[in-house]
PALUMDO-819304 format. One record per atom (N, C-alpha, C): x, y, z. Coordinates in steps of 0.1 Angstrom, whole numbers, padded with zeros to 4 digits, always signed. Layout:
N
XYZ...
***
This chain:
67
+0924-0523+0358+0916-0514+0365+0902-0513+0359+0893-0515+0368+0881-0516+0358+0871-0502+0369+0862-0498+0361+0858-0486+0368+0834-0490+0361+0835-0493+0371+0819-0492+0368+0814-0506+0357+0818-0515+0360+0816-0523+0348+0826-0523+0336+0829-0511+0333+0840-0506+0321+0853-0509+0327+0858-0517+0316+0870-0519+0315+0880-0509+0312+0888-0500+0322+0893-0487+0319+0901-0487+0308+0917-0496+0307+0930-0504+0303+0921-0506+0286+0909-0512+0287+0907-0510+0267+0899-0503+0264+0893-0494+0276+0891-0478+0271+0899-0473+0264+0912-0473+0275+0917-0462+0271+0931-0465+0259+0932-0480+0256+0937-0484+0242+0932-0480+0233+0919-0479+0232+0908-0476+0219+0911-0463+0220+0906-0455+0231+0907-0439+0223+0921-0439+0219+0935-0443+0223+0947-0438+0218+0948-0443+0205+0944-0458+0198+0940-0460+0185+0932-0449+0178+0925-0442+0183+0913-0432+0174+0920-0423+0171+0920-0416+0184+0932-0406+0184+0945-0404+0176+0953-0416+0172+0962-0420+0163+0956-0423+0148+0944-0425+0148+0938-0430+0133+0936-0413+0128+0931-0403+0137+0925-0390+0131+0938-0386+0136+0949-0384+0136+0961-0376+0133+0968-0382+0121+0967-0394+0120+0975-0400+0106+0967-0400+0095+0953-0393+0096+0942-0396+0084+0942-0382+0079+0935-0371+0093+0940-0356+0096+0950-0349+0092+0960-0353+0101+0970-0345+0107+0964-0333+0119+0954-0338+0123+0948-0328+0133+0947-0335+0146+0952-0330+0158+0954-0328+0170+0940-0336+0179+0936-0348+0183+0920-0347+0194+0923-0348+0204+0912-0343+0215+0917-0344+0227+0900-0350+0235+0906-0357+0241+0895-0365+0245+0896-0365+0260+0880-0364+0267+0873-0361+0275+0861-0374+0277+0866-0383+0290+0857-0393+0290+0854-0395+0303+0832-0392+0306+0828-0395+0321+0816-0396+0313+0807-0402+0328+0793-0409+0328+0782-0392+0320+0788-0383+0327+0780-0368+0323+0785-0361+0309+0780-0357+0303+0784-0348+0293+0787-0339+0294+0786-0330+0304+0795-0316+0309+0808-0319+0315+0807-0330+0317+0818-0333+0328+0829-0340+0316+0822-0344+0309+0833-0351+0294+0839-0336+0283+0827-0327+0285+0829-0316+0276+0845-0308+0286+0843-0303+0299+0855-0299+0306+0866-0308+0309+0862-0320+0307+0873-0333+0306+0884-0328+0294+0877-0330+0287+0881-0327+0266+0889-0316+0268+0883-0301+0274+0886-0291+0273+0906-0292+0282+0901-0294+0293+0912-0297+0298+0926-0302+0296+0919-0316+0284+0929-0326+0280+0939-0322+0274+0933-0310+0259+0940-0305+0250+0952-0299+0253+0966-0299+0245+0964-0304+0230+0965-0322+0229+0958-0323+0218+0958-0341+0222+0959-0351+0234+0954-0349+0241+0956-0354+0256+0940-0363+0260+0945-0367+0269+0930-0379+0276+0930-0374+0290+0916-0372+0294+0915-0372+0305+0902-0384+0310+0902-0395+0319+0889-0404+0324+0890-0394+0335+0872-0399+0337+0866-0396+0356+0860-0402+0354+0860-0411+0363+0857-0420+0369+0844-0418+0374+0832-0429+0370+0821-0425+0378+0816-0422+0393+0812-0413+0396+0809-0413+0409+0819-0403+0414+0835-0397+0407+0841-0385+0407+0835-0371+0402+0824-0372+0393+0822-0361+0384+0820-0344+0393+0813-0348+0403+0810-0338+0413+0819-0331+0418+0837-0340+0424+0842-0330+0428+0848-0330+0416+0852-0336+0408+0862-0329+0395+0855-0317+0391+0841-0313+0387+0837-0302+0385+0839-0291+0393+0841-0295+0408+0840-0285+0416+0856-0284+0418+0865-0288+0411+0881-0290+0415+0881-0274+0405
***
């Protein structure tokens, strides 16, 4: 699946490696929030938690905000 150029599939391999690197380094919980906007990544995040992923996809940001 590729989304805008980006490769979604090792997007989203890499955050679960990170994600696994700061719980096994931590022991603390991240939750990750990923789009083209920064508000849209900050309510991404927010939503994802605890430890969770959420993508939007570019060109979704408008209605996910408005969802």
């Amino acid at each position: 699946m590729e989304g805008d150029g980006v490769d979604v599939d090792v997007t989203m391999r890499w955050v679960e490696k990170l994600r696994d690197h700061i719980h096994s380094s931590t022991e603390l919980n991240a939750s990750v929030g990923i789009a083209s906007t920064r508000l849209a990544s900050r309510v991404a995040s927010r939503l994802a938690k605890p430890r969770g992923l959420l993508l939007i996809l570019p060109g979704y940001e408008r209605r996910f905000l408005a969802s």
